[in-house]
C-alpha positions in Angstrom: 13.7 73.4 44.4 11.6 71.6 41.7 10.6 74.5 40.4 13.3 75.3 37.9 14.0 72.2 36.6 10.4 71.8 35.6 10.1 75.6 34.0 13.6 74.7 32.3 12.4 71.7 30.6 9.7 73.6 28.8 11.5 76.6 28.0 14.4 74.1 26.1 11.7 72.7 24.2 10.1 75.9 23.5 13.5 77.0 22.7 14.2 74.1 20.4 10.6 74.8 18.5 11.5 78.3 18.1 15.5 77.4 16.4 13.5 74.8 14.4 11.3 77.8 13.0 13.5 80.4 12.6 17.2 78.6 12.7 18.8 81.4 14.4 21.8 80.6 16.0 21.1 82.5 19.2 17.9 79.4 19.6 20.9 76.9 20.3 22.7 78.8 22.8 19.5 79.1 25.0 19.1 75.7 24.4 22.4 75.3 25.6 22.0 76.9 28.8 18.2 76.1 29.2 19.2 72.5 29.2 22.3 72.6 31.0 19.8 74.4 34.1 17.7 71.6 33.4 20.3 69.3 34.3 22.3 70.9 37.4 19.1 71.6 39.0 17.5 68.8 38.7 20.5 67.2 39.9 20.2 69.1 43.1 16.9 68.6 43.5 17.2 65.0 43.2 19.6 64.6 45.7 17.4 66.5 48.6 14.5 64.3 47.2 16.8 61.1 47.5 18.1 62.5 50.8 14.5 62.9 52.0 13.2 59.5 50.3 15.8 57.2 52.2 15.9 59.0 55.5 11.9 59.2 55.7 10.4 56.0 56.9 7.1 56.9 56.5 8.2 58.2 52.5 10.5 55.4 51.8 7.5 52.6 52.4 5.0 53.8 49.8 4.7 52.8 46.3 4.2 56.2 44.9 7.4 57.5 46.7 9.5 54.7 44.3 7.0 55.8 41.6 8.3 59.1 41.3 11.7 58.7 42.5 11.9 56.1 40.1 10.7 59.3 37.1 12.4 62.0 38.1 15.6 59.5 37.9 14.8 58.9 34.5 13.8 62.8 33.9 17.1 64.1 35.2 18.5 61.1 32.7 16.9 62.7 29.6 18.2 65.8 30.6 21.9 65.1 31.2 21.1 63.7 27.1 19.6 66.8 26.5 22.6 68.7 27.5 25.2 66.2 26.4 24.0 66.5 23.1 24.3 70.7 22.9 27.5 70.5 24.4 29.2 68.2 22.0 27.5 69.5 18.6 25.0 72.4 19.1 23.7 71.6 15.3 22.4 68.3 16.8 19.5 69.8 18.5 17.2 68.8 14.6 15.9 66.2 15.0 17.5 64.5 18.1 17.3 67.4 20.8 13.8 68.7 20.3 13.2 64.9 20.6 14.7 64.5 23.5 13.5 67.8 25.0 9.7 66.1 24.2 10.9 63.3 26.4 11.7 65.4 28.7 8.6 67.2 29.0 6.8 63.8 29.1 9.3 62.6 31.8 8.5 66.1 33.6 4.8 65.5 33.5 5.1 61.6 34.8 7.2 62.7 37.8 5.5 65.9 38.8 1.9 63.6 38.6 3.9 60.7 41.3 4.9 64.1 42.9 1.1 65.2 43.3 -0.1 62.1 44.5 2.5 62.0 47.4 1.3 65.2 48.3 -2.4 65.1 47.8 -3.0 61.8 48.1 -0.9 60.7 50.7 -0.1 64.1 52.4 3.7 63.6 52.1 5.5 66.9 52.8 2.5 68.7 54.3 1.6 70.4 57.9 -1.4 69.8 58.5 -3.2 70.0 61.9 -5.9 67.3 63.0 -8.2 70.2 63.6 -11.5 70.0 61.3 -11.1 72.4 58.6 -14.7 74.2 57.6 -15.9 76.7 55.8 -17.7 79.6 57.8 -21.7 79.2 57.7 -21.9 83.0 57.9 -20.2 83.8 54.0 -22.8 81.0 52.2 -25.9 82.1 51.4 -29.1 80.5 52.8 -30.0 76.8 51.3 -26.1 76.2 50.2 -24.2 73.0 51.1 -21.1 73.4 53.3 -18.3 70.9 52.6 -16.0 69.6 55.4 -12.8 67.9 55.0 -12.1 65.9 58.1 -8.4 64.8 58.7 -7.6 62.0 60.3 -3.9 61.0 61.1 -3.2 57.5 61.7 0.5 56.4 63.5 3.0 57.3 61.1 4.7 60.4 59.2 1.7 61.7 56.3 -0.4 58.8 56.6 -3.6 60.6 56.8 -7.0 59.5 55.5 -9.2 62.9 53.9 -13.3 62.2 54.4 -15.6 64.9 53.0 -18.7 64.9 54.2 -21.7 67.3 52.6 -23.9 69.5 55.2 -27.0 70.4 54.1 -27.8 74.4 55.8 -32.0 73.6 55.7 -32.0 69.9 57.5 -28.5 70.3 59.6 -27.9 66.8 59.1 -25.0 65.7 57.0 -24.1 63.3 54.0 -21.3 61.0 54.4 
């Protein structure tokens, strides 16, 4: 899952701010480990994602599939730094490891944004059924707009196009 890498790349930083403040020692071996979890997991989560990227046809043929692969390549990069750099000399981490733990956080940020746009954008990873989602008429008060969001799936794994469309409660007509 994504989801430790990511939380690990801001903790390391955090933990690299706090050593910088205080310069207790305890600060690098957090960093240490914080950076090392960093690293393995995002390892692991890079090979499903790699895995998923090459035997998907309807992933592997979008731009913003490459996009992100291409980030989180260069995210899990920074981190094996990150952790290379604690294992060899702990006192390293000022200035070059909070540095690098920056980059990471910026490289975190750049890959989770491809990652968002794959799913909301292009609706990579969701199920979604071609039914008309709504909200019920009944739980808006009277004169409110009702939004719709149509889906509608062309041939193809996640290729789906999202149309919202306003409806007006007083002149039942609706906005496109």
């Amino acid at each position: 899952s994504v989801h430790f890498p990511i939380a690990l790349a801001f903790i390391t930083l955090a933990v690299d701010a706090l050593f910088w403040w205080s310069a207790d020692p305890f600060w690098l071996r957090a960093g240490l480990w914080s950076s090392g979890g960093v690293f393995f997991f995002g390892l692991a989560a890079g090979a499903v994602g790699t895995i998923e990227l090459l035997s998907v046809p309807g992933i592997r043929g979008r731009v913003a599939s490459w996009a992100h692969a291409i980030a989180a390549v260069t995210l899990i990069a920074c981190a094996g730094l990150n952790w290379g750099l604690r294992v060899t000399d702990a006192g390293d981490v000022l200035p070059h490891g909070i540095l690098v733990s920056l980059l990471t956080c910026i490289m975190t940020g750049m890959a989770g944004w491809h990652g968002g746009k794959l799913i909301f954008d292009h609706g990579v990873g969701l199920m979604v059924s071609a039914k008309t989602e709504t909200l019920d008429k009944s739980s808006q008060p009277s004169g409110s707009h009702q939004f719709v969001r149509k889906f509608r799936f062309d041939e193809g794994f996640g290729k789906r196009q999202e149309h919202d469309h306003c409806c007006d409660d007083r002149s039942d007509r609706c906005r496109h």
